[in-house]
N, C-alpha and C positions, 0 to 999 in steps of 0.2 A: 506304413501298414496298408496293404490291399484293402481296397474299399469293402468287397465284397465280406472279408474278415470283421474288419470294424461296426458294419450291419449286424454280423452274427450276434458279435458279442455285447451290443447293446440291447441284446433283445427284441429286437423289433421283428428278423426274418430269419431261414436259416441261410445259409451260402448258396444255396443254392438255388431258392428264392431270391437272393437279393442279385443275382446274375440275369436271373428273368424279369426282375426291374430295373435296370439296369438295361436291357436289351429294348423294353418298351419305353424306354426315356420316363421314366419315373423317377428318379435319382438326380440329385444334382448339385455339385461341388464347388464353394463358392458361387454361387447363380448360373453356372456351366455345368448342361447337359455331363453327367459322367459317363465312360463308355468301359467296356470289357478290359481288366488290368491294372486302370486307376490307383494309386496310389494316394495317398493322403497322413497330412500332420493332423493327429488328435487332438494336439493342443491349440491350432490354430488354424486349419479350415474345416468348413459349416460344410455339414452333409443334412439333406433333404430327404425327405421322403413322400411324393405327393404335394409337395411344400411343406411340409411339417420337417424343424427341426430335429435331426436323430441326436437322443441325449443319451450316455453311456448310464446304463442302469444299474442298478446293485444287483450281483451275481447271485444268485439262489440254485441250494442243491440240495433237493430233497427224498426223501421215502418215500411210497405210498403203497398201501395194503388194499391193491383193488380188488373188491370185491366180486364174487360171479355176477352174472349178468348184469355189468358196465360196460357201456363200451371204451376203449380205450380212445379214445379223442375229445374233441374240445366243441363239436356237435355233431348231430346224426341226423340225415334225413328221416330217418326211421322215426323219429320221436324216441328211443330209445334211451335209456338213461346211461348220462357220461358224467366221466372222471370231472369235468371242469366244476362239476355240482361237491364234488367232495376239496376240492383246493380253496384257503380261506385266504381274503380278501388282501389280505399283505402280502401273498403272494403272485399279485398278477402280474401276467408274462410270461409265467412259467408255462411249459411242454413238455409231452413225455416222447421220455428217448425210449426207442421203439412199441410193440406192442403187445398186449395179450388177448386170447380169445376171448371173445363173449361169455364163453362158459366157463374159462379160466381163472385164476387166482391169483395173488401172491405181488412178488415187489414188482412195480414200477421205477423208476428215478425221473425228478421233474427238474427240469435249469431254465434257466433263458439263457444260458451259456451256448454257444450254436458250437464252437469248436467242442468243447466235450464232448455233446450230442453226437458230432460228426466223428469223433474218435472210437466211442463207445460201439457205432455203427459199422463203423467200416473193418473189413475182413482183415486186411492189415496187422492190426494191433487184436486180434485174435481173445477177442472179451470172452472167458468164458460166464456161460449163464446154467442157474444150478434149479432143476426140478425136482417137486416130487411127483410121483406120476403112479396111477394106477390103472392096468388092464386087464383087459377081459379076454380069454378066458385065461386063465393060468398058465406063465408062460414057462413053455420049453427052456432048459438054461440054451438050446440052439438058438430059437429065436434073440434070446437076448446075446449071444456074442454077434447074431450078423448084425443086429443096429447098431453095436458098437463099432462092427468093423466097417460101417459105412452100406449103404444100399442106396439103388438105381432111383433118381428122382427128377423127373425134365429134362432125362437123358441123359443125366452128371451123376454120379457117383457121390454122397455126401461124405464131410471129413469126419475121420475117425470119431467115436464119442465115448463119454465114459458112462457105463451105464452098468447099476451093482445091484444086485439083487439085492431088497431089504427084508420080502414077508408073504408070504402067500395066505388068502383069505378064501373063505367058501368059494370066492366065484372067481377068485381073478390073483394077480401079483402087484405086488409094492413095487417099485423100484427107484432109483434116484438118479437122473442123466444129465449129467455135464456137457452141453455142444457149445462149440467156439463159430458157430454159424447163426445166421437166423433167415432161414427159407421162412416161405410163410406154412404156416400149420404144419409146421417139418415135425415135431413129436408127433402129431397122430398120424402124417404120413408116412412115417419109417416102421409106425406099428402097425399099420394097415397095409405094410409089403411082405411082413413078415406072421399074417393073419391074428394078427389083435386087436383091439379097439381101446381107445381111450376113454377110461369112464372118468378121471380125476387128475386133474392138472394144477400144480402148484408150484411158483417160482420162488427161489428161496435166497435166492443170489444174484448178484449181476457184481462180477470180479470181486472187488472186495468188499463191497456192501452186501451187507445180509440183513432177509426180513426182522431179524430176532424177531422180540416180542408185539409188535407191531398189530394192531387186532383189524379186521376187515373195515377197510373206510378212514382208516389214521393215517397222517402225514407224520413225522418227524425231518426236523435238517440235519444233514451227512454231519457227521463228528468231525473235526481238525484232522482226525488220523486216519480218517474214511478217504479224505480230500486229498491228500496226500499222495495215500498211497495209489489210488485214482491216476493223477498226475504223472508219477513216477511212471505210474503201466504206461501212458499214453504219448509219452516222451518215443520211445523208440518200437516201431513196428518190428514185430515178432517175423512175421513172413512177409517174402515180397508177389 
């Protein structure tokens, strides 16, 4: 197994961190500095970290229902209030695979598994993720086919989305959008190209976990058949 792999999934870094320790001579296998590519037996050589023993840790995969203004990390310069204050104490190690805004809602997923993480992330394996989403002022069904069909953002063009009207209110529209990407603040910037504003953001999916009933600030663990079918998605990349 690649060293860098074996870091992942004991939880201690992700792959991509444990390459930039690994570069700074932090790591070391059997008493021997490790270098870029490394390979190693689990069953019988000692990997370090720092000097500290890397011990394989029990896999955790969870839900979480974060709430608006949290931040999504594990601290803030800001002083700002974060996720790591809502995850209870049997689960340290855990990380969230990617993120939501400050002002945003809805599912997270937490592992110390680093290759899920790395799965769930990467364009590749084409994760979709499912909002609900409300803007201002009341949208054109125009505006809402060009976000579907993709608009202009850092010069690229975004991938197709799904995007359904659900309701229209005094001041704004419902809608619900499925993107198999994650720019950063890409829902409010695809509705600020197409002159709307984001008043309400809510994530309700991420592939086959859903928030169900889940109330702001709750963790629950992925079901047997959450994990599964998780798995089975991230088995083979969808696009190259």
């Amino acid at each position: 197994m690649r060293i860098n792999r074996y870091i992942s999934q004991s939880g201690n870094l992700s792959r991509r961190a444990a390459d930039a320790a690994i570069e700074d001579g932090r790591i070391t296998i059997n008493g021997r500095r490790a270098v870029l590519g490394d390979t190693i037996d689990p069953e019988r050589d000692i990997v370090c970290i720092d000097g500290q023993t890397v011990h394989t840790a029990r896999k955790w995969y969870l839900a979480l229902n974060k709430p608006k203004f949290v931040v999504t990390t594990m601290s803030d310069p800001e002083g700002r209030p974060c996720i790591r204050a809502l995850i209870p104490p049997q689960y340290r190690g855990v990380f969230p695979v990617g993120r939501l805004d400050f002002d945003a809602e809805g599912l997270i997923l937490l592992t110390n598994d680093g290759d899920l993480a790395h799965g769930i992330h990467h364009p590749a394996f084409s994760v979709a993720k499912e909002y609900i989403v409300r803007v201002t002022p009341a949208a054109p069904r125009e505006a809402l086919e060009l976000m579907a069909q993709g608009v202009v953002l850092d010069g690229r063009r975004t991938r197709p989305a799904e995007v359904e009207h659900i309701r229209d209110d005094a001041q704004g529209t419902w809608v619900k959008i499925i993107l198999r990407q994650g720019l950063k603040n890409q829902i409010k910037r695809m509705a600020a190209s197409v002159g709307l504003t984001v008043t309400s953001l809510k994530r309700v999916a991420v592939g086959p976990v859903r928030l169900k009933d889940l109330r702001p600030g709750q963790i629950r663990e992925l079901s047997v058949s959450e994990r599964n079918l998780l798995d089975k998605m991230l088995k083979k990349p969808k696009v190259t």
